[in-house]
C-alpha positions as CSV (number, residue, x, y, z in Angstrom):
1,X,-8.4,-37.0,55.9
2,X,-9.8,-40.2,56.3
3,X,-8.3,-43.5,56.0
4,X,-10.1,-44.6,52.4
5,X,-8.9,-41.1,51.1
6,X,-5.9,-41.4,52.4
7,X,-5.1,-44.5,50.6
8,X,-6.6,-43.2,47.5
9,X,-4.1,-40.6,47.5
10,X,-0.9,-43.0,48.2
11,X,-2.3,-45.2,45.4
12,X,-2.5,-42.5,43.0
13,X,1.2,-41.2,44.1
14,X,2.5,-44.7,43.7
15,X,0.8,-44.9,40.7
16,X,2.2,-41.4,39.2
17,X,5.2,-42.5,40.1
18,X,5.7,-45.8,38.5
19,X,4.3,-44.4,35.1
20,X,7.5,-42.7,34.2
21,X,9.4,-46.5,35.5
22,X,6.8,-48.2,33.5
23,X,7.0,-45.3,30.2
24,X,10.6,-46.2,30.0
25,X,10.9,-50.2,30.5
26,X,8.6,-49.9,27.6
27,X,10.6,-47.9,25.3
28,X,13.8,-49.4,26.7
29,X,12.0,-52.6,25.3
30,X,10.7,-51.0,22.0
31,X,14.6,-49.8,21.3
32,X,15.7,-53.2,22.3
33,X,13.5,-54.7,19.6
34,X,14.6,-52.3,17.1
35,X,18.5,-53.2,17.4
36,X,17.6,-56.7,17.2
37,X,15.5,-56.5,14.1
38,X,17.8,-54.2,12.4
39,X,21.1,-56.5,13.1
40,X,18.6,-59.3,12.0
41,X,17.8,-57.4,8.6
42,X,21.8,-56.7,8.2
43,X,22.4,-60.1,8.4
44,X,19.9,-61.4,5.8
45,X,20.8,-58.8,3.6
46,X,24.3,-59.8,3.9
47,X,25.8,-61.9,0.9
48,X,26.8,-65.4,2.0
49,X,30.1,-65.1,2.2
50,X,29.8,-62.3,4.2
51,X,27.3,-63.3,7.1
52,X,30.0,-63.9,9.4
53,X,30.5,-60.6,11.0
54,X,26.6,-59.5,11.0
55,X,26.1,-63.3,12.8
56,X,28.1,-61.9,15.7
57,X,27.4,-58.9,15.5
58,X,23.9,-60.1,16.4
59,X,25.0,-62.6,19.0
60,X,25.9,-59.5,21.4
61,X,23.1,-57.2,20.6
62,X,21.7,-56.5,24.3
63,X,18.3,-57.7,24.8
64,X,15.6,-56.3,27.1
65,X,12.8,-58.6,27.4
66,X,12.3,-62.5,27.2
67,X,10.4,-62.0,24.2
68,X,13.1,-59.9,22.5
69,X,15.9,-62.2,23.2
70,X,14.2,-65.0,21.9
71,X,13.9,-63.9,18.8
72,X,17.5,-62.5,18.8
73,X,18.4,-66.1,19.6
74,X,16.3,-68.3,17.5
75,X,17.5,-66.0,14.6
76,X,20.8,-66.5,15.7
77,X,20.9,-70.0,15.8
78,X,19.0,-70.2,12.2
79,X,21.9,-68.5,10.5
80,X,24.8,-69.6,12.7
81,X,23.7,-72.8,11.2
82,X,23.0,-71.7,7.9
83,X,26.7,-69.9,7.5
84,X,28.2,-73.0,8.6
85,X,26.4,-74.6,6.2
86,X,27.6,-72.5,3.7
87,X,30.9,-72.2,5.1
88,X,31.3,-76.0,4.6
89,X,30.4,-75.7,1.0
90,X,33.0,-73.4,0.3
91,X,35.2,-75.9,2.3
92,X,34.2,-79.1,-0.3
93,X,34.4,-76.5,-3.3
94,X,38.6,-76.3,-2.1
95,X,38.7,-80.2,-1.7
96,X,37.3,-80.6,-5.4
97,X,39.6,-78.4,-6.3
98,X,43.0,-80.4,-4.9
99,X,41.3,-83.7,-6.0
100,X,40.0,-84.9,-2.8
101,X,37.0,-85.9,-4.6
102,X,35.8,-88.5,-1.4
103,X,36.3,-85.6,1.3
104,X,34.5,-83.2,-1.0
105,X,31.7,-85.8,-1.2
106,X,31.6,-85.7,2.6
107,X,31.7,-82.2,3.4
108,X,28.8,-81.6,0.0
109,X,26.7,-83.9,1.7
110,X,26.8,-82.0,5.5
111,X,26.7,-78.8,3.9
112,X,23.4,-80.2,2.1
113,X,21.3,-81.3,5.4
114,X,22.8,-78.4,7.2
115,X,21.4,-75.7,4.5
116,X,17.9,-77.8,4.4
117,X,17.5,-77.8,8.1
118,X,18.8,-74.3,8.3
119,X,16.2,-73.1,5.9
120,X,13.2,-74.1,8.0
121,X,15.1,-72.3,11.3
122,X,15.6,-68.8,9.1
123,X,11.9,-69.1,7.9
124,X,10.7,-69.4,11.6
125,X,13.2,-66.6,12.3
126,X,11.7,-64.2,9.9
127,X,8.6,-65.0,11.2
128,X,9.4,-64.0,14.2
129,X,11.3,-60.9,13.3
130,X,8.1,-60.0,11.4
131,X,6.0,-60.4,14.6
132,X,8.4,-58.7,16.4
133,X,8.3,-55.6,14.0
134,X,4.5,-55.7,14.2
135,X,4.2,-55.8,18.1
136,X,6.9,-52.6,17.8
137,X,5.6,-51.1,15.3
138,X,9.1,-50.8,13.3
């Protein structure tokens, strides 16, 4: 066997055998991407005052790419920000209600900016979820 055909052959082996390696880093990805835009959908579809869970639920899906756990963690971030938000309305509703009408002014006012800047972070989210599903194919 000569040396060119030699090396044609080795190539080929290698090559046979990283296709199974590469097959499933690709679907381990593809699965990956799946968990994250399902525990994204869960939390979106959750009512407001129940986003807590889903948020962390989120926080500790695995991730198996770069690209995946970006969008895991700008997501994240969106609506970590976005429950606190609402979290501290619900905290200024309970201060109107015991007459600490300055306090409840306060916290009204930081829930406000925090549910305005949270809406532009869950909008790029979704975009990226909806990339994410596109790429995937979910």
């Amino acid at each position: 066997m000569s040396r060119s055909s030699l090396a044609l052959a080795l190539g080929t082996l290698a090559l046979l055998w990283c296709l199974p390696a590469c097959d499933s880093r690709d679907v381990q990805v593809a699965a990956s991407a799946g968990q994250v835009a399902r525990a994204i959908e869960t939390l979106r579809n959750a009512p407001n005052d129940a986003k807590r869970a889903p948020l962390e639920a989120l926080g500790k899906v695995a991730c198996a790419s770069p690209e995946v756990c970006a969008v895991r963690d700008v997501c994240h971030a969106a609506y970590k920000l976005h429950v606190e938000a609402v979290e501290l309305t619900q905290m200024a509703k309970s201060a109107m209600a015991d007459g600490k009408t300055p306090r409840a002014s306060t916290l009204a006012i930081s829930a406000q900016q925090s549910l305005s800047l949270a809406a532009g972070q869950v909008e790029s989210c979704i975009q990226r979820e909806g990339e994410l599903r596109h790429r995937f194919k979910l």
